[in-house]
N, C-alpha and C positions, 0 to 999 in steps of 0.2 A: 440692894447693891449687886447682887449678881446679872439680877437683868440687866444691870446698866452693862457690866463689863461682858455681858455676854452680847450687848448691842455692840459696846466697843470693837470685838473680837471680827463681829459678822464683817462692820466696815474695813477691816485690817483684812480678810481672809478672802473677800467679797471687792476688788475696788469699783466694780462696776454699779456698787450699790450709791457708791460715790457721788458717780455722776447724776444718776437719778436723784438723788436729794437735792443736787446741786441744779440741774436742771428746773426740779422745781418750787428752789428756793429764788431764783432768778426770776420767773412768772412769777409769783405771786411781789417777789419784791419792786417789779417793775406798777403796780399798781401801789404799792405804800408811795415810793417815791412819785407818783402823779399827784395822790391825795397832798404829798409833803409839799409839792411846789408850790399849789396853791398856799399853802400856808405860809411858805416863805414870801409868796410875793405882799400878803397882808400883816405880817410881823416887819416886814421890811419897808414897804410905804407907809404906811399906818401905825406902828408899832403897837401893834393889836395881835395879844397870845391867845390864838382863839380855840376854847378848850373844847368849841362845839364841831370842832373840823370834822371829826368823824360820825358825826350824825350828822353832818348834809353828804357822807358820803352814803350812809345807808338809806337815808331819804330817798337819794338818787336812784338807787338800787330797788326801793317799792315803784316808784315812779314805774321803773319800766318792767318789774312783775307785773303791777296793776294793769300795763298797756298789754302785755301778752294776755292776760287773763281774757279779755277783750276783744281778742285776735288781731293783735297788733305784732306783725314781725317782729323778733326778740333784738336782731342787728337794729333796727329803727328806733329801739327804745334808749337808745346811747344816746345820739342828738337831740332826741325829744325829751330825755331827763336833764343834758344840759340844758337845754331852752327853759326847763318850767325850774329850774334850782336856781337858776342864774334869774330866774323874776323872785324867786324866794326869797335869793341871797338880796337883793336891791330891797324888797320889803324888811327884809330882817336889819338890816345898813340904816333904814330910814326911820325902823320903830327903837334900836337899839345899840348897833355898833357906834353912830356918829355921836354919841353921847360922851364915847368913852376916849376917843383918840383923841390924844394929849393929857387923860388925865394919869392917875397913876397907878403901877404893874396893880395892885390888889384889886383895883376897880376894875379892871377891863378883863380879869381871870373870871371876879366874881359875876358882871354881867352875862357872860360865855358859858360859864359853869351853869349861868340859870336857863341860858338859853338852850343847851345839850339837854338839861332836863324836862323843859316844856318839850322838846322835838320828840326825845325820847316817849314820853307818855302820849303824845299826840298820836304817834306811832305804832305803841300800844295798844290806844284803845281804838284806832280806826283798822289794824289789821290782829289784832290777839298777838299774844307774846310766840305764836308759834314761828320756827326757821322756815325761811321762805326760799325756792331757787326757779330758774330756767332751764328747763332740760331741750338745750337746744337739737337733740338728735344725731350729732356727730358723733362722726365714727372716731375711733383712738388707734392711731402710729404707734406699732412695735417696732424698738428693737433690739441688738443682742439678744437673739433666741427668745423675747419676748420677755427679758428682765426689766426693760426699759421699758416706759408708755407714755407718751405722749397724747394727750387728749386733744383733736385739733379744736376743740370749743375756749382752752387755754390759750394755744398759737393764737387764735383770730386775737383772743382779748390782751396779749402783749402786741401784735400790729397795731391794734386802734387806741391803744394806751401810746403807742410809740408816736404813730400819724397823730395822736394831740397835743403828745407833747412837743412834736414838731413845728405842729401849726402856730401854738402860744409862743413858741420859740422865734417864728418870722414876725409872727405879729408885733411880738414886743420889740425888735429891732427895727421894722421897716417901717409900721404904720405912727401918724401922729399923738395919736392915743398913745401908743407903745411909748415911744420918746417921753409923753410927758408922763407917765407913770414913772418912769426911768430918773428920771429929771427931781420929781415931788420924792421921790428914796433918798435921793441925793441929799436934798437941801428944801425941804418943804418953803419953810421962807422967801428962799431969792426963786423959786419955781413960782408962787404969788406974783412978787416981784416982778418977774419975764411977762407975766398977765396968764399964769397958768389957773386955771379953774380947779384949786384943788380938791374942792369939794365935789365936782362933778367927777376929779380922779379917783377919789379914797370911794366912791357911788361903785365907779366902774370897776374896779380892782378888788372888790369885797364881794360883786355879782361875778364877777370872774370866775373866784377863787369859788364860789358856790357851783357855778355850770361847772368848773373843774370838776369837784366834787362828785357832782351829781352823774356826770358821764363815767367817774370811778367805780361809782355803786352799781350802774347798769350793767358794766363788765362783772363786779364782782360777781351778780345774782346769777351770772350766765356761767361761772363757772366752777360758785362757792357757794357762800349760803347767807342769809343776813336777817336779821330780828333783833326788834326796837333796840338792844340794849347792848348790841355790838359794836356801838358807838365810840366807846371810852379805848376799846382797843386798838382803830385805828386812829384816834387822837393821839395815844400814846406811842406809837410807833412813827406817825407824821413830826409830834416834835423830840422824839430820837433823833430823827433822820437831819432835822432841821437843827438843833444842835449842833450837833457831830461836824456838818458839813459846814452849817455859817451862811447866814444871810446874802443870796444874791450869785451864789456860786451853784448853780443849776447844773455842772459836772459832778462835782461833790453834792449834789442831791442826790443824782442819780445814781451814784457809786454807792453810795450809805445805804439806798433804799437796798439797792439789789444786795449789797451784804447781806444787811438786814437781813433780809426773805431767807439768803440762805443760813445764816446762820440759825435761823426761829428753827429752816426745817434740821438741820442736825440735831439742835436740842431736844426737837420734838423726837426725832428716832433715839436716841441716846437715853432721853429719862422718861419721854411717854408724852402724848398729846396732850394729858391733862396739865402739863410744865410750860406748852407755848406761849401761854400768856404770863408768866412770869419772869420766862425770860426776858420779855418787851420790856418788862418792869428793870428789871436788873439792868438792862444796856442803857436805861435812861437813867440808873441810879451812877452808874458806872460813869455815863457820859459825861456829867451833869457837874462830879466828882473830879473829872477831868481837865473842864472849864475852870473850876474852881482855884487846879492849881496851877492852872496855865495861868489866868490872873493875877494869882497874886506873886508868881514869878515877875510876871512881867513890869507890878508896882515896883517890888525891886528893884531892880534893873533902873526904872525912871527914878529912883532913888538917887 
């Protein structure tokens, strides 16, 4: 208890330590919210709770250790792990997602739940349980006398986290694909109806949400760290964010993620790095708890 209040104190005495939590609670939460949208956009067409979300993000993230290992630029391993997650996720859709959507919530948790765990151990046993990273050689931005640091290998990974979720952003608005993914969220039925191929959508929107993924992971290794079993904590933090904010509303993703990140990092300074993951726990119990009584307000009300 002391430590904590003597963390409290440092923040109160200190505000510039503020900022630096703050700064980079922001980085880090602009990658949960990338991992999250994918998620939304497959809970949201598909109505698929995919509890495997955060093992195709570390997937993604061997993907392009593997390619540096190799001497593959570490920047080039972003694209290249969308590319090969977004064939994974279309393999993974064809041996297993398509079975489940339309059936019901227990089924399509518990196929997802066995799929994070085959990813998991595959992962495992092809790299050892050791933490893997990309030390990509950039220098780190002081400032305030050097209280502050900025690592610019983070900057690059909130630009290329931004420039994709950019790009998914025009795509889904401008291109025909986009529309009729748009469209099958709406109203899967009369999207049929119009002559929409929806099975070629729920194909493409599950491989999406995989190359989403996967391009998450490649950022992460560049400037975090990742092994087989760190899976579960960015699932759980994707469907926080995806709670909280609500199907389909990709402002309120991105606002949730970036909370998120900062609030994880206050926790972590305040009660210790070994608390950040259950803080993630607590905001999803928290959230969750939320929805609960928002609903049954709102039965009343239709009462």
């Amino acid at each position: 208890m002391d430590q904590v209040l003597s963390n409290i104190s440092l923040l109160i005495e200190f505000p510039i330590v503020n900022l630096k939590i703050i700064l980079d609670g922001l980085m880090i939460g602009s990658l949960f919210a990338l991992a999250a949208y994918g998620l939304a956009l497959v809970w949201g067409v598909m109505n698929v709770k995919n509890l495997a979300q955060g093992d195709f993000v570390i997937s993604g993230g061997y993907v392009s250790w593997w390619l540096a290992q190799h001497g593959m630029p570490a920047l080039l391993g972003v694209p290249i792990a969308f590319a090969v997650m977004w064939g994974v996720g279309w393999v993974a859709y064809k041996l297993v997602i398509r079975r489940v959507i339309e059936r019901d919530l227990f089924t399509s948790l518990l196929a997802t739940f066995g799929l994070a765990i085959m990813m998991a151990q595959l992962l495992n046993l092809m790299f050892s349980s050791d933490t893997r990273s990309i030390d990509l050689g950039f220098d780190t931005l002081y400032f305030a006398d050097g209280l502050i640091d900025v690592p610019i290998a983070k900057l690059i990974g909130v630009l290329m986290a931004a420039g994709l979720a950019a790009a998914v952003i025009v795509f889904m608005k401008s291109s025909r694909m986009g529309q009729a993914i748009r469209a099958t969220a709406q109203d899967a039925r009369a999207a049929r109806v119009m002559g929409i191929d929806t099975e070629k959508v729920y194909a493409f929107t599950f491989s999406l949400n995989s190359g989403i993924c996967g391009a998450a992971g490649a950022i992460i290794v560049m400037v975090w760290l990742v092994q087989p079993f760190y899976g579960i904590a960015y699932s759980i933090r994707a469907f926080v964010i995806v709670t909280a904010a609500g199907l389909g509303n990709l402002p309120g993703v991105i606002a949730a993620g970036l909370g998120i990140g900062a609030l994880e990092q206050y926790g972590a300074h305040i009660f210790g790095i070994s608390y950040q993951q259950a803080i993630a726990v607590i905001l999803l119990l928290l959230v969750l708890l939320f929805r609960l009584i928002q609903q049954r307000r709102n039965r009343q009300v239709l009462k």
